[in-house]
C-alpha positions as CSV (number, residue, x, y, z in Angstrom):
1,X,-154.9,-35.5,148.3
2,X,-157.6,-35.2,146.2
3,X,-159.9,-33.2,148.1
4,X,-156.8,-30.9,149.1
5,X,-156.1,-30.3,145.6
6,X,-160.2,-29.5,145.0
7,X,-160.4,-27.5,148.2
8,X,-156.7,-25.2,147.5
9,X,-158.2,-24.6,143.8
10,X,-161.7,-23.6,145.3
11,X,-160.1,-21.7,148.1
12,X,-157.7,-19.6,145.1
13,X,-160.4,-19.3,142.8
14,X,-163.0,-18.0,145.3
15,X,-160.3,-15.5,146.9
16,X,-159.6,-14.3,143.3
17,X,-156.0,-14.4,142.9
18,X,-153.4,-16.3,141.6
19,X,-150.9,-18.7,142.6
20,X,-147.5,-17.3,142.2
21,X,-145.8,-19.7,138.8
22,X,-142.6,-21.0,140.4
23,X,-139.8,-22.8,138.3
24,X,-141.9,-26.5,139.0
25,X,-145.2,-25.1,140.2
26,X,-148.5,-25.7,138.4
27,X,-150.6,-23.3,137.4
28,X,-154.5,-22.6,138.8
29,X,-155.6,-23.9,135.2
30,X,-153.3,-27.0,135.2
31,X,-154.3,-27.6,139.1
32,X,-157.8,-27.9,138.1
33,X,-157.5,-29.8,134.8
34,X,-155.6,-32.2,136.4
35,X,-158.4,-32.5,139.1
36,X,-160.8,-32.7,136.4
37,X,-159.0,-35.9,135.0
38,X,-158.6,-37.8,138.1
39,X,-161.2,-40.8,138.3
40,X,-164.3,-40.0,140.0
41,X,-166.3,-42.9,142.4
42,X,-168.8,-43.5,139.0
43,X,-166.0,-44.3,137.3
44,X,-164.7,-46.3,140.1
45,X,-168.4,-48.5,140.5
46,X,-168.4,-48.6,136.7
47,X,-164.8,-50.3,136.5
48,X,-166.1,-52.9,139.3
49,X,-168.9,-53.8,136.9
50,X,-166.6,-53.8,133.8
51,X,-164.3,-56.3,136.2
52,X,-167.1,-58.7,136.9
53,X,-167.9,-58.8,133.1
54,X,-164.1,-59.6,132.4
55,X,-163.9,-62.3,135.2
56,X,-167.1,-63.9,134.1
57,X,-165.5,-64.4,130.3
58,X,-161.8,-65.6,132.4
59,X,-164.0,-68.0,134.5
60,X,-165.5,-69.7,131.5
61,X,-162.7,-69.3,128.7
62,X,-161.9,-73.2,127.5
63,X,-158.2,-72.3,127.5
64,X,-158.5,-72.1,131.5
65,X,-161.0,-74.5,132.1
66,X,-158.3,-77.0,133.8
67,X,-158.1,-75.0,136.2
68,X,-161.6,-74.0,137.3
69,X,-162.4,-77.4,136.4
70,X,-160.5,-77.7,140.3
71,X,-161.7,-74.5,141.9
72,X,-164.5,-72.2,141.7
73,X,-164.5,-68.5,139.5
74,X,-165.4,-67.0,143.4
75,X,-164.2,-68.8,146.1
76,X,-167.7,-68.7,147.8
77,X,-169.0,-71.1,145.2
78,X,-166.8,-74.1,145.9
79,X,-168.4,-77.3,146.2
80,X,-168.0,-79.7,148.7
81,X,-166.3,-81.8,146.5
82,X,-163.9,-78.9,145.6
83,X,-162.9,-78.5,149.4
84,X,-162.4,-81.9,150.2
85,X,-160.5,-82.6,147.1
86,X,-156.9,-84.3,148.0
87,X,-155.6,-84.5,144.5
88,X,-152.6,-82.1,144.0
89,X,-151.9,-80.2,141.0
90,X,-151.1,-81.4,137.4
91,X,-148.8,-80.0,135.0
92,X,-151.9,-79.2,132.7
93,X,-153.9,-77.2,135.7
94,X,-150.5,-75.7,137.1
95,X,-150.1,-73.6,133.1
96,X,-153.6,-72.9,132.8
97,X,-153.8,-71.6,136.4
98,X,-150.7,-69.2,135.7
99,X,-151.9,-68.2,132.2
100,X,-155.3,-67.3,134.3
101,X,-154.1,-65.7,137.3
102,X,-152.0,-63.4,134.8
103,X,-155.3,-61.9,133.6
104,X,-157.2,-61.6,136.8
105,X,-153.7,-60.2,138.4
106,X,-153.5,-57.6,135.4
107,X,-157.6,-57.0,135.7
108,X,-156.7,-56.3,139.5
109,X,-154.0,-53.8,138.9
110,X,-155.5,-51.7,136.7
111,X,-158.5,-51.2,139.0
112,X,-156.3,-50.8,142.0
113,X,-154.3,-48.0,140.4
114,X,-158.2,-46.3,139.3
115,X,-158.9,-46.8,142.9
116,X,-155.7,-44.8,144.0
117,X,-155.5,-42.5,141.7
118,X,-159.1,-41.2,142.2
119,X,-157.5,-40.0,145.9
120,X,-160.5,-41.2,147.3
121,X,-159.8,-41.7,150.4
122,X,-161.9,-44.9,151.3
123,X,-161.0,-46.3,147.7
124,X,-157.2,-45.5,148.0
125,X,-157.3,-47.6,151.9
126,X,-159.1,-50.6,150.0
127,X,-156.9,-50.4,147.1
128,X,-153.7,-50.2,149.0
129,X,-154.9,-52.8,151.6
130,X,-155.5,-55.5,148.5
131,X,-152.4,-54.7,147.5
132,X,-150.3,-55.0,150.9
133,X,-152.3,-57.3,152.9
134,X,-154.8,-59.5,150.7
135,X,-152.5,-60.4,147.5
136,X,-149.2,-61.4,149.4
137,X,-151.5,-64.1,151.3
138,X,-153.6,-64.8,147.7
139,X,-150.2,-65.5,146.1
140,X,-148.8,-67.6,148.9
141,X,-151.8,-70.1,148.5
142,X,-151.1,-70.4,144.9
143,X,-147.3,-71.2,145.4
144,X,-148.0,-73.6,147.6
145,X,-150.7,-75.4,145.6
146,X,-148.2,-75.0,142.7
147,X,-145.4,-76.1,144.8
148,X,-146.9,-79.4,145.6
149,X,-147.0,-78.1,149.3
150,X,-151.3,-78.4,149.3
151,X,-153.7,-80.0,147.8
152,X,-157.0,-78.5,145.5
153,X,-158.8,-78.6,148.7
154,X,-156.8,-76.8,151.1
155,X,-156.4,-74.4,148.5
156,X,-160.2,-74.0,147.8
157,X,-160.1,-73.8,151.5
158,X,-157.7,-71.2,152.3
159,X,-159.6,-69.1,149.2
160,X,-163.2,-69.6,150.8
161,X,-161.3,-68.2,154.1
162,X,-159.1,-64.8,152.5
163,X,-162.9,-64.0,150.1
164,X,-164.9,-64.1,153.6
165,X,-162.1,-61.9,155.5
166,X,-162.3,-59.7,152.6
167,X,-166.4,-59.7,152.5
168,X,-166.2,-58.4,156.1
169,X,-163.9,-55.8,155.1
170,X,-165.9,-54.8,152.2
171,X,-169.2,-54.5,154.1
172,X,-167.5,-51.8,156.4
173,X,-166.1,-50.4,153.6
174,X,-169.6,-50.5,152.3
175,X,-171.0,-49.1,155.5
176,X,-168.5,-46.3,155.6
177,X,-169.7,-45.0,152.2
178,X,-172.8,-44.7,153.2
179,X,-172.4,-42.9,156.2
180,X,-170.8,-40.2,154.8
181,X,-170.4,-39.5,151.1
182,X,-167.2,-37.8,149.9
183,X,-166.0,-34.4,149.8
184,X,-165.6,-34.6,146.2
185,X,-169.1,-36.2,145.5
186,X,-170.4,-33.4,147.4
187,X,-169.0,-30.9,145.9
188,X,-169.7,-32.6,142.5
189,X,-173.1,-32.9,143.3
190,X,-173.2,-29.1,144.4
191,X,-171.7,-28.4,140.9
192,X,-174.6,-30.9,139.0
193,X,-177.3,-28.4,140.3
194,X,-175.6,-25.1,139.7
């Protein structure tokens, strides 16, 4: 959507006439302000680095330390001991757990609706995919574990699983983003040198 809005305002501006103003039509000045505001992919990579800063200070606030006393910040670094553990939650590790997850679910909002509102395409897929796919299973785990229904390990299991079916996803992602930059980083880049 993005790129159409870019490409109708470059294709109007360029033919040098006007949009006719209908009763709920925007205007060739708000079209492009308003594609001047959406988020562009540097603001996108700097909110990823912003997040990691923010999980880091989650990971290690005292208030939650219950709960990552039990699993890992990223599911990747859980221990063997972590896997195998067959305790099941306390009432202590269940509240700090859902006072924790409420940050990292807020953290992971706000960067999905960045991601979808830059109309990026590849950004928009991911961000919509997290959203659909990857947090319906993410929350599942966590019932259960709260539930009783698992134990620590089996959860620390079923996280290590859901973070390396994401890393595969990412790394086409990745892949794809190199291949072939945007039409808007393109065109921004055109701009830069002008």
């Amino acid at each position: 959507m993005r790129t159409f809005v870019v490409t109708l305002v470059a294709a109007v501006l360029a033919a040098g006439c006007t949009l006719p103003r209908q009763n709920n039509m925007p205007s060739e000045e708000d079209l492009v302000a308003m594609a001047h505001k959406l988020p562009t992919e540097d603001d996108i990579r700097e909110r990823f680095r912003a997040v990691a800063g923010v999980l880091r200070e989650i990971c290690t606030a005292p208030e939650f330390s219950p709960y990552f006393a039990k699993t890992p910040c990223l599911a990747t670094m859980a221990t063997r001991r972590q896997l195998n553990d067959r305790t099941k939650i306390t009432a202590r590790e269940k509240a700090a757990m859902i006072a924790a997850h409420e940050e990292i679910d807020a953290l992971n909002a706000e960067t999905r609706r960045i991601m979808i509102e830059s109309q990026i395409e590849p950004y928009v897929e991911l961000a919509q995919q997290a959203q659909t796919l990857t947090e319906p299973v993410v929350r599942a785990n966590r019932k259960r574990l709260m539930d009783g229904t698992i134990t620590w390990g089996q959860y620390n299991r079923n996280r290590l699983s859901i973070s390396q079916n994401l890393s595969e996803h990412r790394k086409a992602f990745d892949e794809a983003l190199e291949e072939e930059p945007t039409e808007v980083s393109a065109s921004k880049e055109k701009d830069s040198r002008q």
